[in-house]
CHARMM-style PDB file with segment names, atoms N, HN, CA, C and O in Angstrom:
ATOM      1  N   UNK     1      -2.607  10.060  40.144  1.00  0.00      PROA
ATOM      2  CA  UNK     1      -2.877  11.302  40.849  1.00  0.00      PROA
ATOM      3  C   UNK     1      -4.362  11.337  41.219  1.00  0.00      PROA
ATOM      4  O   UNK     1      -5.151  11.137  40.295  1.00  0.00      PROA
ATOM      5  N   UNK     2      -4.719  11.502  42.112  1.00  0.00      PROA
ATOM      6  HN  UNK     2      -4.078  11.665  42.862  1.00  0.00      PROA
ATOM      7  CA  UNK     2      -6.034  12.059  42.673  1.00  0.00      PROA
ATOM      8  C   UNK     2      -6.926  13.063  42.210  1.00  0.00      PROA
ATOM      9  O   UNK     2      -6.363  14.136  41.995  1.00  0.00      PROA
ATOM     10  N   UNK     3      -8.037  13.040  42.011  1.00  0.00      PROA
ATOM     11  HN  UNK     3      -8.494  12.168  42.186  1.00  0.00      PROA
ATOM     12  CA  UNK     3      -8.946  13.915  41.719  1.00  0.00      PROA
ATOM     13  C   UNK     3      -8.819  15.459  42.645  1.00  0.00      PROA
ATOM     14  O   UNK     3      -9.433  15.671  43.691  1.00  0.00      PROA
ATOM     15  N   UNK     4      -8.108  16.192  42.137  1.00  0.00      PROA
ATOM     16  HN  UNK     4      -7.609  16.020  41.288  1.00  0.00      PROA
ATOM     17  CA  UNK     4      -8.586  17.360  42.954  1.00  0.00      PROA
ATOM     18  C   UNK     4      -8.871  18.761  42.389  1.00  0.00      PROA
ATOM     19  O   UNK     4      -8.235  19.571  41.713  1.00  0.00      PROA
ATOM     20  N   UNK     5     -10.274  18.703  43.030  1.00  0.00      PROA
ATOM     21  HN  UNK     5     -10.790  18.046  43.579  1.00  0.00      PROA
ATOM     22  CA  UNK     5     -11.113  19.716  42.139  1.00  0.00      PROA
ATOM     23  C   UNK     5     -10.354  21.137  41.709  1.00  0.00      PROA
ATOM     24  O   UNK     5     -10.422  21.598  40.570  1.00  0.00      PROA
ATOM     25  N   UNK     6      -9.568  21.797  42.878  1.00  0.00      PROA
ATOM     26  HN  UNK     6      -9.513  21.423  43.803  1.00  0.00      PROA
ATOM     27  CA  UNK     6      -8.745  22.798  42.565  1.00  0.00      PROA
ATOM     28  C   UNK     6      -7.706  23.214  41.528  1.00  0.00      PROA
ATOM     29  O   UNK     6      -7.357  24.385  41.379  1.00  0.00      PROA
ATOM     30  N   UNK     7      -7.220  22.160  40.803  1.00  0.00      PROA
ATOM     31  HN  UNK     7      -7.503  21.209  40.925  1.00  0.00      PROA
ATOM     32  CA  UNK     7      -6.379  22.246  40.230  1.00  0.00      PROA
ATOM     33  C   UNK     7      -6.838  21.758  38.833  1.00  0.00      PROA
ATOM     34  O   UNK     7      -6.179  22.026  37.828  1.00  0.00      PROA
ATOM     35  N   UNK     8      -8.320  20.825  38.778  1.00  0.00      PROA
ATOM     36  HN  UNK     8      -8.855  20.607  39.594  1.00  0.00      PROA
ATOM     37  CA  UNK     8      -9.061  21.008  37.549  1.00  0.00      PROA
ATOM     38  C   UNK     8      -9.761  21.967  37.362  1.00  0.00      PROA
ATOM     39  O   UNK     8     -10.356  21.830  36.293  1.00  0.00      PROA
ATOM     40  N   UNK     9     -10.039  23.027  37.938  1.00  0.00      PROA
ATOM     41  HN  UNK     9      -9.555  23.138  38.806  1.00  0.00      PROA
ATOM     42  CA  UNK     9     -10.740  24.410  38.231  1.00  0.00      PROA
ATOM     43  C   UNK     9      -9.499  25.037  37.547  1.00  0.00      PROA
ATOM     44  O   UNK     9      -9.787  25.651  36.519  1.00  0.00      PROA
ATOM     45  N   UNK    10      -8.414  25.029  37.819  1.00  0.00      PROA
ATOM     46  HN  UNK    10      -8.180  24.531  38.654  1.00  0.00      PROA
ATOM     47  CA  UNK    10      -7.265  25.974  36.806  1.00  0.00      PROA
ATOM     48  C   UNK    10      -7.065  24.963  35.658  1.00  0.00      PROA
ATOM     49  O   UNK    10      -6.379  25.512  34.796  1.00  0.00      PROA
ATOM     50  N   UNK    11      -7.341  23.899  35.360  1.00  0.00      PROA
ATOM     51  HN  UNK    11      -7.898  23.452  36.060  1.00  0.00      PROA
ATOM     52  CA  UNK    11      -6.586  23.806  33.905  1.00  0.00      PROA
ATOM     53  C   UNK    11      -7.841  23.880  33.115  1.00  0.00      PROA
ATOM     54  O   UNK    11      -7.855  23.870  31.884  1.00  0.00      PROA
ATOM     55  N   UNK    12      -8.935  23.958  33.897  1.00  0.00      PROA
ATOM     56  HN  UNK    12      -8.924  23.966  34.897  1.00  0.00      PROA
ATOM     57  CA  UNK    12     -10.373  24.039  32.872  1.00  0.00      PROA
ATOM     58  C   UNK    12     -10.309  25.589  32.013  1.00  0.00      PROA
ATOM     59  O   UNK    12     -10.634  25.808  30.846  1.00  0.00      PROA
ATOM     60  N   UNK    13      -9.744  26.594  33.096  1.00  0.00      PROA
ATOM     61  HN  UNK    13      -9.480  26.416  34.044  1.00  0.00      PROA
ATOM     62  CA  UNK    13     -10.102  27.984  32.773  1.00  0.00      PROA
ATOM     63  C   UNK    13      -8.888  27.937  32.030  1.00  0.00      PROA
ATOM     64  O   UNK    13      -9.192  28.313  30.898  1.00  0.00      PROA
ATOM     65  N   UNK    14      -7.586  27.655  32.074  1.00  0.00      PROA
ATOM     66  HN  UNK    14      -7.339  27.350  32.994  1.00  0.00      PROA
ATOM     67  CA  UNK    14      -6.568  27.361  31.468  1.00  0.00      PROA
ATOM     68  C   UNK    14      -6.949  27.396  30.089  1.00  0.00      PROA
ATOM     69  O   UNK    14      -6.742  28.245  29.222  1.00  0.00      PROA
ATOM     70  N   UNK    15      -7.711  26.000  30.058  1.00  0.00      PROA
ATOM     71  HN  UNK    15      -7.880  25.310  30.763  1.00  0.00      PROA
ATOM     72  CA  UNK    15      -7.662  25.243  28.496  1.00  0.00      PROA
ATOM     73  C   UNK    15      -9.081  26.746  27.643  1.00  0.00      PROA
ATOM     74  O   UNK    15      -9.125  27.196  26.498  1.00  0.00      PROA
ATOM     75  N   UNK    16     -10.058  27.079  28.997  1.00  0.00      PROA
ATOM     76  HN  UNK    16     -10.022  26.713  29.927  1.00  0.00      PROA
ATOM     77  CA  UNK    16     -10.818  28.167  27.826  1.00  0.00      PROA
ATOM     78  C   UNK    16     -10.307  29.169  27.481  1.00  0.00      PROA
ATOM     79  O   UNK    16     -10.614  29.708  26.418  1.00  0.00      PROA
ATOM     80  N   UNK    17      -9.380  29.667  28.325  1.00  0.00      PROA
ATOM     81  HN  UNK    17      -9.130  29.230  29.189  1.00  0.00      PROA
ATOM     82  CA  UNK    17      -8.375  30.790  27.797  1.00  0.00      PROA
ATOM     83  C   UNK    17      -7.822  30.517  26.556  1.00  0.00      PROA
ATOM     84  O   UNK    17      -7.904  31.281  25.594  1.00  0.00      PROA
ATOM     85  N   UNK    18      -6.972  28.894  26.555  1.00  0.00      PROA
ATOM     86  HN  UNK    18      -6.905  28.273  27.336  1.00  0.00      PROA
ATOM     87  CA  UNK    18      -6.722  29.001  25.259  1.00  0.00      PROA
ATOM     88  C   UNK    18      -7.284  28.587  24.003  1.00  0.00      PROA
ATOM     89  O   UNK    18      -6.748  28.442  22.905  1.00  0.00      PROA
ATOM     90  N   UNK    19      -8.605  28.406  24.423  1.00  0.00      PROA
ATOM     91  HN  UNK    19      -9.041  28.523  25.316  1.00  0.00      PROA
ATOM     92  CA  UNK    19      -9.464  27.956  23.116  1.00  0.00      PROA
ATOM     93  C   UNK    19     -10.182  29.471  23.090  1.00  0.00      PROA
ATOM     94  O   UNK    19     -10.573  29.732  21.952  1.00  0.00      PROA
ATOM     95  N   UNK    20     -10.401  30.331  23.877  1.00  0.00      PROA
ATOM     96  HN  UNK    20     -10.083  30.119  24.802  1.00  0.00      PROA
ATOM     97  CA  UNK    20     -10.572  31.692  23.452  1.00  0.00      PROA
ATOM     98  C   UNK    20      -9.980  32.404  22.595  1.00  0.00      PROA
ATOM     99  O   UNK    20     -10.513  33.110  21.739  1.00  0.00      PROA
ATOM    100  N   UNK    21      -8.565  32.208  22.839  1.00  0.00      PROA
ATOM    101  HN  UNK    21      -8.132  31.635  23.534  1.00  0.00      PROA
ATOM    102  CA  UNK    21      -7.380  32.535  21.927  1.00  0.00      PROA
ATOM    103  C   UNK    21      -7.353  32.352  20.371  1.00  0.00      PROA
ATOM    104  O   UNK    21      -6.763  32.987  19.497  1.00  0.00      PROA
ATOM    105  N   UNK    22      -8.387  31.019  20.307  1.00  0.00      PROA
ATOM    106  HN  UNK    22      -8.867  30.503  21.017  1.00  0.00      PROA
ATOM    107  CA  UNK    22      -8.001  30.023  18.854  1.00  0.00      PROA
ATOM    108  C   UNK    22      -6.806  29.873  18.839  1.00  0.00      PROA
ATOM    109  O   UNK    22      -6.125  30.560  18.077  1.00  0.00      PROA
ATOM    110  N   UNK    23      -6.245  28.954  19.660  1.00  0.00      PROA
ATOM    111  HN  UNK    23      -6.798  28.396  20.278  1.00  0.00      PROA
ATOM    112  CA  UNK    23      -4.557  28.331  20.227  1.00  0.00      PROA
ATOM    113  C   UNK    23      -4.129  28.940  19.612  1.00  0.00      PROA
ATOM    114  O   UNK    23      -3.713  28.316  18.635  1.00  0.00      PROA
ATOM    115  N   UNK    24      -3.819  30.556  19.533  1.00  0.00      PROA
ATOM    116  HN  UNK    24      -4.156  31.063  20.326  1.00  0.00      PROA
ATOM    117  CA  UNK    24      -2.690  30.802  19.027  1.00  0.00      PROA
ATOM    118  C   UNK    24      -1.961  31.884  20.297  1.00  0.00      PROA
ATOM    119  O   UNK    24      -2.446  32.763  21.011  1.00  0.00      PROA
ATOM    120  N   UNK    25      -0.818  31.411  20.173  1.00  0.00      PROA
ATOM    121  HN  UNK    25      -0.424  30.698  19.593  1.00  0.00      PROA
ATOM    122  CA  UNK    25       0.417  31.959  21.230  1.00  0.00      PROA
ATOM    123  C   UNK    25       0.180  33.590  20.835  1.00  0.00      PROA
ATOM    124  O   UNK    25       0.073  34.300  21.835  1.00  0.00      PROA
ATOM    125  N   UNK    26       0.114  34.060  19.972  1.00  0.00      PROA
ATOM    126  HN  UNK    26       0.201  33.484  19.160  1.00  0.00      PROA
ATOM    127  CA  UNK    26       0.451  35.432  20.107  1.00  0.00      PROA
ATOM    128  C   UNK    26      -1.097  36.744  20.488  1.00  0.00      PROA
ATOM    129  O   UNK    26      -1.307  37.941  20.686  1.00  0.00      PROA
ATOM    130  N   UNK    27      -1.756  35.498  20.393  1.00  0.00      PROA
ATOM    131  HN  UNK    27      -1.584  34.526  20.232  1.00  0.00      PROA
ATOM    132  CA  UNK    27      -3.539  36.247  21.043  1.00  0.00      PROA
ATOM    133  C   UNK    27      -2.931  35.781  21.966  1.00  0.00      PROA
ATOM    134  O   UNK    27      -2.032  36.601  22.154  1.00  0.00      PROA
ATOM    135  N   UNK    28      -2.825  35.010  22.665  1.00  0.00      PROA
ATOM    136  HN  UNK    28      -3.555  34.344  22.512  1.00  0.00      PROA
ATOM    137  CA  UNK    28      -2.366  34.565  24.351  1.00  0.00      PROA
ATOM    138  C   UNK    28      -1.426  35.244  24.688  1.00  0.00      PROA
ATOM    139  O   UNK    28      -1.282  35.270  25.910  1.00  0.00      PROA
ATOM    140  N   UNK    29      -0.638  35.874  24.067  1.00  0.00      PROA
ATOM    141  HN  UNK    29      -0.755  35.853  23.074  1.00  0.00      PROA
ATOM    142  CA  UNK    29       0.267  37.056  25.059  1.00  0.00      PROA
ATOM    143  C   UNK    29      -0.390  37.511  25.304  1.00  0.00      PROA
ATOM    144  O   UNK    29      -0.828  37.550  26.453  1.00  0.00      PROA
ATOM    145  N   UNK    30      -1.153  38.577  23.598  1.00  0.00      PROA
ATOM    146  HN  UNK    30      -0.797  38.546  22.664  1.00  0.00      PROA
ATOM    147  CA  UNK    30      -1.624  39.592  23.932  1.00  0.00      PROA
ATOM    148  C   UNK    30      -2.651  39.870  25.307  1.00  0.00      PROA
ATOM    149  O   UNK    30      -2.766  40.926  25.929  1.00  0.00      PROA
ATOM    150  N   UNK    31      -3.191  38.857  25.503  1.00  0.00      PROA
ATOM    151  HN  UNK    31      -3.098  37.998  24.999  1.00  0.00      PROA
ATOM    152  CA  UNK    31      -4.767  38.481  25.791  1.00  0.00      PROA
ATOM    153  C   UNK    31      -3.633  38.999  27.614  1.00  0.00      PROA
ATOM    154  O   UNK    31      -3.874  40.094  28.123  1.00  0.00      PROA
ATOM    155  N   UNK    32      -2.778  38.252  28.142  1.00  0.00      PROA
ATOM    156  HN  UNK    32      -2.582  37.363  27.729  1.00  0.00      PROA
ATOM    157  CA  UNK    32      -2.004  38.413  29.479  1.00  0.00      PROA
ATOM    158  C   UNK    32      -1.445  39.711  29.385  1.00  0.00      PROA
ATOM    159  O   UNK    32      -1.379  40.190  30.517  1.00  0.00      PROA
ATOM    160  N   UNK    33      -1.185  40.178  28.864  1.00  0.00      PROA
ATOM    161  HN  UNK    33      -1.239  39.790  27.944  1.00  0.00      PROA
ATOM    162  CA  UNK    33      -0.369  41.680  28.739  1.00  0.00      PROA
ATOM    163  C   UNK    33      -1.454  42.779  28.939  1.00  0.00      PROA
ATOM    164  O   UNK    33      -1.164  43.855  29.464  1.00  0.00      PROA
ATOM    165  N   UNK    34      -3.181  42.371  28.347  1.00  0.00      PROA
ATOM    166  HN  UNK    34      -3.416  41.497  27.920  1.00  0.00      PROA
ATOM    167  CA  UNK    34      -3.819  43.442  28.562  1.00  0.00      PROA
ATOM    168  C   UNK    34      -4.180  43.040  30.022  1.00  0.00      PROA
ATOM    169  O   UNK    34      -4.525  43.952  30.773  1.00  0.00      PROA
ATOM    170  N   UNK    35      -4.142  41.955  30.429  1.00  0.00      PROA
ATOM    171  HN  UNK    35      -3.862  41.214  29.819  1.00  0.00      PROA
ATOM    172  CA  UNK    35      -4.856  41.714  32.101  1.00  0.00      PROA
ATOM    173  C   UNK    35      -3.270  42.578  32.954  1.00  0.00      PROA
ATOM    174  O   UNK    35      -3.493  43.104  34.044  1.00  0.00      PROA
ATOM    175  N   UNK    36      -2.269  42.629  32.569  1.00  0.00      PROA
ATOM    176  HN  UNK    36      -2.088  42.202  31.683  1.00  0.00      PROA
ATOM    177  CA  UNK    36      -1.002  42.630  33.393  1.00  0.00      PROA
ATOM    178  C   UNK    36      -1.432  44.510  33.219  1.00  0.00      PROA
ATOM    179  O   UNK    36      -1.623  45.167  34.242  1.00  0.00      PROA
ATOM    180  N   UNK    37      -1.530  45.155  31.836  1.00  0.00      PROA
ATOM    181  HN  UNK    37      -1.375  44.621  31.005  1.00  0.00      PROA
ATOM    182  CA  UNK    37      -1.523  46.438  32.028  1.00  0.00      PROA
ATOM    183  C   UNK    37      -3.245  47.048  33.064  1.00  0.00      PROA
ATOM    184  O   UNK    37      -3.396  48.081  33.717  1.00  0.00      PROA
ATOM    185  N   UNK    38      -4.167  45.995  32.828  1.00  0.00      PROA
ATOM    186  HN  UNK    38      -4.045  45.156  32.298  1.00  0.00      PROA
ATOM    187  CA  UNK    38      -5.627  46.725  33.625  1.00  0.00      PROA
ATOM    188  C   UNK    38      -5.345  46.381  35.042  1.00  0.00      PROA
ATOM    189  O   UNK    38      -5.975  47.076  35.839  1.00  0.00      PROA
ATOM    190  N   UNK    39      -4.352  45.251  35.698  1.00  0.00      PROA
ATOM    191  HN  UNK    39      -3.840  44.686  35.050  1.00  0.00      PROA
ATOM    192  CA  UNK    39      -4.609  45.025  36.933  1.00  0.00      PROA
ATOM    193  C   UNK    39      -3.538  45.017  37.590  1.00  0.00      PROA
ATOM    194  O   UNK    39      -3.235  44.323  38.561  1.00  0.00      PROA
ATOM    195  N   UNK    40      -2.775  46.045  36.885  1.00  0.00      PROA
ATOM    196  HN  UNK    40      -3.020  46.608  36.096  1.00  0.00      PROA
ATOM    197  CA  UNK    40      -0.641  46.222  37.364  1.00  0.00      PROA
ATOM    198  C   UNK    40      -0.825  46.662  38.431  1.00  0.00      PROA
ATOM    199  O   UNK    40       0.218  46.606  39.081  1.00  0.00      PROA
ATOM    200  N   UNK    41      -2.011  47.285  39.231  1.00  0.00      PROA
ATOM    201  HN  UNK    41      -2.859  47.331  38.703  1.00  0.00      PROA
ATOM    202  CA  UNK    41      -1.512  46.982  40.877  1.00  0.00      PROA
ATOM    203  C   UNK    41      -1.702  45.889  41.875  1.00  0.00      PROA
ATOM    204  O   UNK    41      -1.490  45.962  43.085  1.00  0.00      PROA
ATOM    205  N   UNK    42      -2.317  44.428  40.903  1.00  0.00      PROA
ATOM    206  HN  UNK    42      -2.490  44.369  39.920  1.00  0.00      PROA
ATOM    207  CA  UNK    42      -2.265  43.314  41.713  1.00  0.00      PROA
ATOM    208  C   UNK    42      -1.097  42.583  41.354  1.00  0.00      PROA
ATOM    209  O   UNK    42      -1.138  41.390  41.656  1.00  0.00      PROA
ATOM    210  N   UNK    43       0.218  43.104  40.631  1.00  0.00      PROA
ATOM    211  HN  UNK    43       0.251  44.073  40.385  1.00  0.00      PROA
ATOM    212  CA  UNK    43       0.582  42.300  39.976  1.00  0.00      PROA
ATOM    213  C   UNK    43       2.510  42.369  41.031  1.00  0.00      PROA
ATOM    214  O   UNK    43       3.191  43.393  41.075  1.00  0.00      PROA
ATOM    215  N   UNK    44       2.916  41.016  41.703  1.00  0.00      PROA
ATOM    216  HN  UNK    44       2.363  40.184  41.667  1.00  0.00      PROA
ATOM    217  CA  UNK    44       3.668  41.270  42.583  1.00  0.00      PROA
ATOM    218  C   UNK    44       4.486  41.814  41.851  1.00  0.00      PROA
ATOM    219  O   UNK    44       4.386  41.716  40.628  1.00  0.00      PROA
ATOM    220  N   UNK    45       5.745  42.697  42.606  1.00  0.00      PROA
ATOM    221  HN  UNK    45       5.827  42.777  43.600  1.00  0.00      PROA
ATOM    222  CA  UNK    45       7.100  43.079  42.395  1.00  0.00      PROA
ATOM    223  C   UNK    45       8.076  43.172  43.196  1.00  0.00      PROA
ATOM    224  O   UNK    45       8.178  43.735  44.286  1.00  0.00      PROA
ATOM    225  N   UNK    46       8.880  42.508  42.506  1.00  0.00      PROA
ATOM    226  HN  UNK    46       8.797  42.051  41.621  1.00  0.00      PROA
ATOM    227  CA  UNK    46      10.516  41.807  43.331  1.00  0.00      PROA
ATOM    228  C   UNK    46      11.387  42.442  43.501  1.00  0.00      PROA
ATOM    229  O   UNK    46      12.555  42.052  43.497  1.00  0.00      PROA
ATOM    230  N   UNK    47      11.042  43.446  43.669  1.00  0.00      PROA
ATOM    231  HN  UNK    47      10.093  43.763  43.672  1.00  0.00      PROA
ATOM    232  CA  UNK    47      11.851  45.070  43.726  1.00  0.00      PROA
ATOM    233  C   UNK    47      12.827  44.645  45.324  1.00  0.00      PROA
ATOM    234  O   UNK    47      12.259  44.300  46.360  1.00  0.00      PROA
ATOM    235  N   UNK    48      14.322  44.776  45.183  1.00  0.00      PROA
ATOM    236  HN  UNK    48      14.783  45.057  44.342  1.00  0.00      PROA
ATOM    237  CA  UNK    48      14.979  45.183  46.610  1.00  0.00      PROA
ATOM    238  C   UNK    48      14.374  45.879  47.568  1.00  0.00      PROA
ATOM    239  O   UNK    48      14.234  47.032  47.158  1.00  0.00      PROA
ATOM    240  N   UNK    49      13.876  45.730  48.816  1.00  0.00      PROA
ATOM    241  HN  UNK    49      13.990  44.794  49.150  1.00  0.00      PROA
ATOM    242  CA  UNK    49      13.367  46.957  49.938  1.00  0.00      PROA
ATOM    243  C   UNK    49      14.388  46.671  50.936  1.00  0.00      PROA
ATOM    244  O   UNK    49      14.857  45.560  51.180  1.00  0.00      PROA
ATOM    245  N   UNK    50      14.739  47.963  51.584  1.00  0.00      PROA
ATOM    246  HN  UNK    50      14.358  48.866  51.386  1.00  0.00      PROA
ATOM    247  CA  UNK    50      15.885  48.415  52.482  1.00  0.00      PROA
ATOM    248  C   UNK    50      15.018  48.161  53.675  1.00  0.00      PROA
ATOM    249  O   UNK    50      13.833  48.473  53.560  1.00  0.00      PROA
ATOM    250  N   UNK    51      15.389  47.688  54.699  1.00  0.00      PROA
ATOM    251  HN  UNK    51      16.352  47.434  54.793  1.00  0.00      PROA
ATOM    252  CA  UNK    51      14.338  48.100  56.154  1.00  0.00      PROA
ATOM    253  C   UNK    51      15.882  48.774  56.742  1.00  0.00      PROA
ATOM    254  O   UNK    51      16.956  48.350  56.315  1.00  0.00      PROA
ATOM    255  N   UNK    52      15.791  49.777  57.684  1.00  0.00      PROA
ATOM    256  HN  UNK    52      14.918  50.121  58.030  1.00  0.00      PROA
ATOM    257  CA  UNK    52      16.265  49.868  59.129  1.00  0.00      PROA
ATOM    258  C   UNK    52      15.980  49.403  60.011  1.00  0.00      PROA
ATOM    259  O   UNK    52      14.768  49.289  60.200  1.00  0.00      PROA
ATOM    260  N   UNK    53      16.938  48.869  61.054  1.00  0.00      PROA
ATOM    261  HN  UNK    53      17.922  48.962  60.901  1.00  0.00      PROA
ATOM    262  CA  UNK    53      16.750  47.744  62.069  1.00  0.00      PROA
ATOM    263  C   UNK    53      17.053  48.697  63.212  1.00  0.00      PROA
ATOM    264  O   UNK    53      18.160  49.226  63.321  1.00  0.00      PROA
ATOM    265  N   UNK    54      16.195  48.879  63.941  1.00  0.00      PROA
ATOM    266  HN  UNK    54      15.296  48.450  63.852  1.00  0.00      PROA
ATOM    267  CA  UNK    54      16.905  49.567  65.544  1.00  0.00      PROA
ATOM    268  C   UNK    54      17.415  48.331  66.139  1.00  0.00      PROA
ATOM    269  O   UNK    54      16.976  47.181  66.170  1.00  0.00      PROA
ATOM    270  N   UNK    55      18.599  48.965  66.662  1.00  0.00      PROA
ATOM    271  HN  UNK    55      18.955  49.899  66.637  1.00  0.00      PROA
ATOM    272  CA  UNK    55      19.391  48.024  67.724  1.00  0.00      PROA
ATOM    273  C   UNK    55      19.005  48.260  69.275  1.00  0.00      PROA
ATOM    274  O   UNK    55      19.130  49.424  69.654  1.00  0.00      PROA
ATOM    275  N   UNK    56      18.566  47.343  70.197  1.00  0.00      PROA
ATOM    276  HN  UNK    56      18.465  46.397  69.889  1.00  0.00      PROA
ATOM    277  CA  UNK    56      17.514  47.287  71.064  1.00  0.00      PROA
ATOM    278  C   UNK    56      19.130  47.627  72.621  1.00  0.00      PROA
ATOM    279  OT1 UNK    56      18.833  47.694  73.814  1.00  0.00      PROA
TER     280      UNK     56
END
C-alpha cells in the first residue's frame, strides 16, 4: 500500500485517542458518547423523509 498521508492523519489521532483512553474500551465509549451528546447536531440521521412530487 502506498504512503498516504490522509489516512495516517486518522490512524495517528486514532491510535492517541486510544492511548488517551489507557486502551481501555469502556473510557473509549465513554470518551464517543460525550463527543456524540456535545455535537448531536453534527451527527447524521437516517430518519425516513417523505418528499411530494408535483406532477408536471
Amino acid at each position: 500500500m502506498k504512503d498516504d498521508p490522509t489516512l495516517q492523519e486518522i490512524w495517528d489521532a486514532r491510535r492517541k485517542i486510544w492511548e488517551d483512553c489507557d486502551g481501555n474500551s469502556e473510557k473509549l465509549l465513554e470518551y464517543y458518547r460525550q463527543l456524540q451528546k456535545e455535537h448531536s447536531h453534527k451527527i447524521v440521521r437516517f430518519e425516513q423523509v417523505q418528499y411530494e412530487v408535483e406532477e408536471a
